[in-house]
C-alpha positions in Angstrom: -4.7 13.5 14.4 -3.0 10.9 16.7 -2.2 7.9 14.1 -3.1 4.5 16.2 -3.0 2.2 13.5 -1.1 1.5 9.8 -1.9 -0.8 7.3 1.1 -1.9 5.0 -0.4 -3.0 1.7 0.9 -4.6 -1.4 1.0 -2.3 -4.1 0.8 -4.7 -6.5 -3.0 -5.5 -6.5 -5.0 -2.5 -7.4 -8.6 -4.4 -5.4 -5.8 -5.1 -2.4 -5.1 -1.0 -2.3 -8.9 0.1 -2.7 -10.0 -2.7 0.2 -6.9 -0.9 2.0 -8.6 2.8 1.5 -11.7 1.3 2.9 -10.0 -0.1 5.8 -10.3 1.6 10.0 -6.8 1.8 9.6 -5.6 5.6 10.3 -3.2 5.4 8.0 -2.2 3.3 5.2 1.3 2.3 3.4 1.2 1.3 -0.5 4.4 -0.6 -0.6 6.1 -0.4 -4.2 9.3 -1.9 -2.4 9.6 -5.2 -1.1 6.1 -6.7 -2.3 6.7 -5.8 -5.9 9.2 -7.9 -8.1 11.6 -6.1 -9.9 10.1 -6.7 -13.7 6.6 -5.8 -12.3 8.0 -2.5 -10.8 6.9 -0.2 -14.0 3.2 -2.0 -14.3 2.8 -1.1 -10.5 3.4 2.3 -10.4 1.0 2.5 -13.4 -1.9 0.9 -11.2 -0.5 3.0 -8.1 -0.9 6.5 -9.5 -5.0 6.2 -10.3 -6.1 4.7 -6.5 -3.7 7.3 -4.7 -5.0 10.2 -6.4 -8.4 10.3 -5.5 -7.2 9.5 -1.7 -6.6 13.5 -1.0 -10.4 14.4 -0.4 -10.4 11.8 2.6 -8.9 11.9 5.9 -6.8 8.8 5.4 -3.4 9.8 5.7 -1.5 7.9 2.9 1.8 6.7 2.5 4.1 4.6 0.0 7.2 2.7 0.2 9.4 3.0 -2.4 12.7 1.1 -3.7 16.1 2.2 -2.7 17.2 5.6 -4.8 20.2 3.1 -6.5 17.8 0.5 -7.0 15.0 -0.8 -9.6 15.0 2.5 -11.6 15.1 4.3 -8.5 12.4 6.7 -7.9 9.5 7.6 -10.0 8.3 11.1 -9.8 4.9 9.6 -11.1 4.8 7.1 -8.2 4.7 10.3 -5.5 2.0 12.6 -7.4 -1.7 12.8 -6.9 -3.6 15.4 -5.9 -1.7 16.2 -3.2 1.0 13.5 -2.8 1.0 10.8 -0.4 1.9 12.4 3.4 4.9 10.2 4.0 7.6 8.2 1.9 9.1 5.5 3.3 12.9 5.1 2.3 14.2 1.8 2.8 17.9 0.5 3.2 18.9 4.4 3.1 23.1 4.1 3.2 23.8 7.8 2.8 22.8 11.6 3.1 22.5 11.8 -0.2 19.6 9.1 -0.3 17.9 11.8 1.7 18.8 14.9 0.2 17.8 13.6 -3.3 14.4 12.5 -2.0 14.1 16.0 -0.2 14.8 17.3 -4.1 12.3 15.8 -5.4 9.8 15.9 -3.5 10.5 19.8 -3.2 10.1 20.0 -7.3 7.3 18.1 -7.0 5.6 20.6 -4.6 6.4 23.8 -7.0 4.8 21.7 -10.0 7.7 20.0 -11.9 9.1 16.7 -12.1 6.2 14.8 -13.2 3.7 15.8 -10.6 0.5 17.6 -10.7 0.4 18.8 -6.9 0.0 22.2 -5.9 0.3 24.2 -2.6 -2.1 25.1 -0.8 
């Protein structure tokens, strides 16, 4: 599928993400980064997990943005599961390898079932 379009949406409004899965956009980007403050980082990754997972049984390729691995708690494994996991992760302010290699980790884990996540392979 040839993505034309892709639709960055605030992660912190669960009827913004839904209107965002209902959207022409061929792809769309749940952004737990910049459009989330800090103290409301936890709360949003809550609301996140339930609209993402049922996203696998469509052809909407999914996405999320997530803070900087050194940053507001870092990563949360629960934040990348679903059913499948979202199809991209957007890494921003990435200073190092490392960054990478950790996210690479992690998202390997997650595929073989561990670290908090429920997807399997195919």
């Amino acid at each position: 599928m040839t993505v034309r379009s892709t639709l960055f949406t605030p992660a912190f409004d669960p009827s913004m993400m839904w209107t965002a899965l209902r959207s022409d956009a061929d792809a769309v980007t749940f952004d737990l980064e910049d459009a989330v403050a800090s103290a409301e980082k936890p709360t949003v990754r809550e609301a996140f997990v339930p609209v993402a997972r049922p996203v696998s049984v469509t052809d909407l390729i999914i996405g999320v943005r997530i803070n900087p691995l050194d940053r507001d708690g870092g990563v949360d494994p629960d934040a990348l599961a679903g059913t499948s996991g979202p199809s991209y992760v957007v890494l921003p302010n990435v200073e190092r390898g490392a960054d990478i290699e950790a996210l690479s980790t992690l998202d390997r884990a997650r595929a073989a079932g561990v670290a908090g996540s429920d997807r399997s392979e195919s």
